[in-house]
N, C-alpha and C positions, 0 to 999 in steps of 0.2 A: 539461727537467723541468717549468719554468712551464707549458710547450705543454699538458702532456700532463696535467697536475692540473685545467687550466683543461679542458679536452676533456671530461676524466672529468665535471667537475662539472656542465657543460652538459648533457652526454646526461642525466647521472643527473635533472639539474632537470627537463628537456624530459622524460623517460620518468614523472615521479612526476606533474606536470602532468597529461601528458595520457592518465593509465591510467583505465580504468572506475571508480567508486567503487562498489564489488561489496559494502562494509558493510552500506549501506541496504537495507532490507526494502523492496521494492517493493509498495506495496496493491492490490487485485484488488479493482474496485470494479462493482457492478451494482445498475443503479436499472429503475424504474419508476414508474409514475403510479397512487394510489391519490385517488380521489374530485377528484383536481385538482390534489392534492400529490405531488409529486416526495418518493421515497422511494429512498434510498439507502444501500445495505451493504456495505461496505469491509472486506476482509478486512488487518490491519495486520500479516500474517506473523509476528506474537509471540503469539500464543495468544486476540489479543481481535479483538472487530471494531469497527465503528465503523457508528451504524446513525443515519441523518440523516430524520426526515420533518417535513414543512413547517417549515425554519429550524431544528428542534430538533437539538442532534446529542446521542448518546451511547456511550459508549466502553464495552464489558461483554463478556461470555465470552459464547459462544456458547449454551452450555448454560444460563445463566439466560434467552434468550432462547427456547429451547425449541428452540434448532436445531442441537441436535448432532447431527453425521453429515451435516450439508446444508451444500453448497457455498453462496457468500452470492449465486449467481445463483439457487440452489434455493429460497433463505430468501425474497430480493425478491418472486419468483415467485411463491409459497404467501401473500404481505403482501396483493399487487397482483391474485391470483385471487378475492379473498373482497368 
């Protein structure tokens, strides 16, 4: 009976280890180069993004950025075109 609690609790350890951690929101991040400055938009998969240019970061909803409906490659893009 030792055998077999010991067994069980091994797999169970070994399986919790080394399963995916599927919680975390993975970010979708697309940069570009505006005037010399590295410009970057992070989509943080909970509703905000995350928009970095030269050193500055900031965390905000799309929509106050004016880019609702644009993917944060689309956003970088229309930053980095002008």
């Amino acid at each position: 009976m030792k055998k077999l609690v010991l067994t069980t609790l091994i797999v169970a350890t070994l399986i919790t280890a080394c399963s995916k951690d599927d919680d975390k929101p993975t970010k979708e991040c697309e940069s570009c180069t505006l005037q010399g400055n590295k410009v970057e938009v992070c989509d943080n998969a909970d509703g905000t993004w995350t928009l970095s240019v030269a050193g500055s970061t900031t965390t905000t909803d799309p929509k106050l950025l004016g880019a609702e409906g644009l993917t944060p490659k689309e956003y970088a893009q229309s930053l980095c075109s002008n």
